[in-house]
N, C-alpha and C positions, 0 to 999 in steps of 0.2 A: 500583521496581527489586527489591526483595526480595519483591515477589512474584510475578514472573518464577522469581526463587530455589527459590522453595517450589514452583513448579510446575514445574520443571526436575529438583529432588530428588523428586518425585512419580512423575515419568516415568520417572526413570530407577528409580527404584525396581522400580516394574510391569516393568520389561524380563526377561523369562526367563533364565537364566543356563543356561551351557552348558558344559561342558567336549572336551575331545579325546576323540574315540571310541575304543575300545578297542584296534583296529587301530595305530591311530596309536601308543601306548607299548608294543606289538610292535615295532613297526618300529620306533623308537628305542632299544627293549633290546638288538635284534638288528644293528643297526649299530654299538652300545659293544660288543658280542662280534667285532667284525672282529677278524681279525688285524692288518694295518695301523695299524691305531688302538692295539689294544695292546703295540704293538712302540714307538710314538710316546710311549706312556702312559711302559714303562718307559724310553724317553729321557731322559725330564723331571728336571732334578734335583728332588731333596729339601731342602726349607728348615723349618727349624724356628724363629722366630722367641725373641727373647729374652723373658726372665719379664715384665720392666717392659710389654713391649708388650699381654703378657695381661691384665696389671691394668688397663692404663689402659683396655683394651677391656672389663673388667669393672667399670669404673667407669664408663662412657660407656654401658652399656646399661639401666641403669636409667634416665637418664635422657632416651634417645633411643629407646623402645622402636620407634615410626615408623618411624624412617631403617632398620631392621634388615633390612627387605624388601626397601630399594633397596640397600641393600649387597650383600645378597648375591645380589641383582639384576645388581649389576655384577660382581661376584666370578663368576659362574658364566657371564657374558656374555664376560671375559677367559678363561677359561680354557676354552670352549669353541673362542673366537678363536684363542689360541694352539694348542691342540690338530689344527684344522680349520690351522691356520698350517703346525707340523709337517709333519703329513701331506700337503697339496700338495705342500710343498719337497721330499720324498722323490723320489726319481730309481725310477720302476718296473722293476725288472731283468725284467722280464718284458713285453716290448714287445708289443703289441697289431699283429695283422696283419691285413687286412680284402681278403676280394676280391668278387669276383661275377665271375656268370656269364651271360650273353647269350646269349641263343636265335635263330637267324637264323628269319625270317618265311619260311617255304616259297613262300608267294605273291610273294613279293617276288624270287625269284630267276628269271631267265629262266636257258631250256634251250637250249644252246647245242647245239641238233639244226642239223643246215644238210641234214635230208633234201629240200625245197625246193629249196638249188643242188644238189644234188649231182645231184635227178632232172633241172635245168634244163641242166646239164651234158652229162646223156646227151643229152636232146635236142635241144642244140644240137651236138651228135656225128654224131646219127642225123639230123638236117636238112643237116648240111654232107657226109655219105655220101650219102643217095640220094634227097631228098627234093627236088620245083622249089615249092615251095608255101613255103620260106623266101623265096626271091625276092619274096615277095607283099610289097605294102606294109602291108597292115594287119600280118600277122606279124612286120615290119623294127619295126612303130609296137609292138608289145606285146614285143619284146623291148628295145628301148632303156626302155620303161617297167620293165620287172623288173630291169636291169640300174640305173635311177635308185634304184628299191627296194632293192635288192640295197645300191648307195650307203648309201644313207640307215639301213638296218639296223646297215651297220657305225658309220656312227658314233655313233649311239644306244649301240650296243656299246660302246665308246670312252666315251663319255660318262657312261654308269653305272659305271664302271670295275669294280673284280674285287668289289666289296662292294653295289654297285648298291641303297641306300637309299631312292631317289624312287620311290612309286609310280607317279609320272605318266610316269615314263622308262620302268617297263616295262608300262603300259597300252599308250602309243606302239609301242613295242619290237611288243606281241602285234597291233597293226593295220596294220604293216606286214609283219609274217610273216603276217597273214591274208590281205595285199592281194598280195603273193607269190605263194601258192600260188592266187587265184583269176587272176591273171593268166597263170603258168603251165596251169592248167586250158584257157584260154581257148587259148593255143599250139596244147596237146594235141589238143585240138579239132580246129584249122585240118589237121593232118599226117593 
C-alpha cells in the first residue's frame, strides 16, 4: 500500500503546473470595473468586527497555518456568491429589445401575371364573333382542358396563400401556367 503512495506522489509530482493565461486576469479585471458590480460593491454594508475576534484570529494562525488557504478559500467563495447574488437580484432599468429581419426568397414568390387568361379571354371573344373552327371538337376538348387548368391554378393560388412558403406549391403553380399557355398555343393554332 505505501508503495502505491510513493508512486502516486512521484507522479503527481512530474505533472507540469500551469496557471490562467494572461487573457483570462484581463477579463476578470475588466468585469470588477463594471459598473453594475460596483454600484452592488457600494451596496454592501460595512462590518467591522470586534477586537476579541482579532485576537482569537491571531492566536489561531500560528497554529493553523494550513487551514489559512481554505479559509480564505471560502471567504472569497462567499463573497464572490454574494456579490454575483446582488447583481442578479438587480431589476435592469434598461430592458433589452431584440428583433430581426426576414428576407422574402424572390424564387419563392409566384407572379400573379394572368397574361395566359386574359389572351385566352380574347380568344374565346374572337371565336364566339366569327370563327366556326370553335365548334371543332378537339378545340371544345382543349378548352375545357385550360379551363380545368385555369381551376387548378386558382387553387394552388389559394393554397399558397399571400406568403406562399412551399417551394413544391409554387413549382406546381409554374407547370400549370406552363401547361396553360402551351395549351392555349395549341387553340391559337386551330383559329
Amino acid at each position: 500500500m505505501e508503495k502505491n503512495v510513493n508512486i502516486l506522489r512521484e507522479a503527481l509530482a512530474k505533472l507540469p503546473s500551469s496557471g490562467p493565461s494572461n487573457f483570462i486576469w484581463t477579463e476578470i479585471e475588466g468585469k470588477l470595473n463594471d459598473i453594475p458590480l460596483k454600484k452592488a460593491l457600494d451596496k454592501l454594508p460595512e462590518f467591522e468586527p470586534d477586537e476579541f475576534v482579532w485576537e482569537a484570529i491571531e492566536s489561531k494562525t500560528a497554529k493553523s497555518e494550513g487551514k489559512i488557504a481554505y479559509w480564505w478559500y471560502a471567504a472569497a467563495v462567499l463573497l464572490v456568491s454574494g456579490i454575483g447574488g446582488l447583481w442578479t437580484t438587480q431589476k435592469n432599468p434598461y430592458p433589452t429589445v431584440a428583433f430581426s429581419q426576414e428576407v422574402i426568397d424572390a424564387r419563392l414568390q409566384f407572379k400573379n401575371e394572368d397574361v395566359t387568361d386574359e389572351q385566352y379571354e380574347k380568344l374565346k371573344a374572337y371565336c364566339e364573333a366569327e370563327t366556326t373552327v370553335c365548334s371543332n371538337k378537339n378545340f371544345k376538348r382543349l378548352q375545357d382542358e385550360y379551363e380545368t387548368l385555369q381551376t387548378a391554378g386558382q387553387q394552388l393560388q389559394q393554397a399558397m396563400g399571400q406568403y406562399n412558403t412551399e417551394p413544391e406549391l409554387v413549382r406546381q403553380f409554374s407547370v400549370v401556367e406552363r401547361e396553360k399557355a402551351e395549351v392555349l398555343n395549341e387553340m391559337a393554332k386551330m383559329i
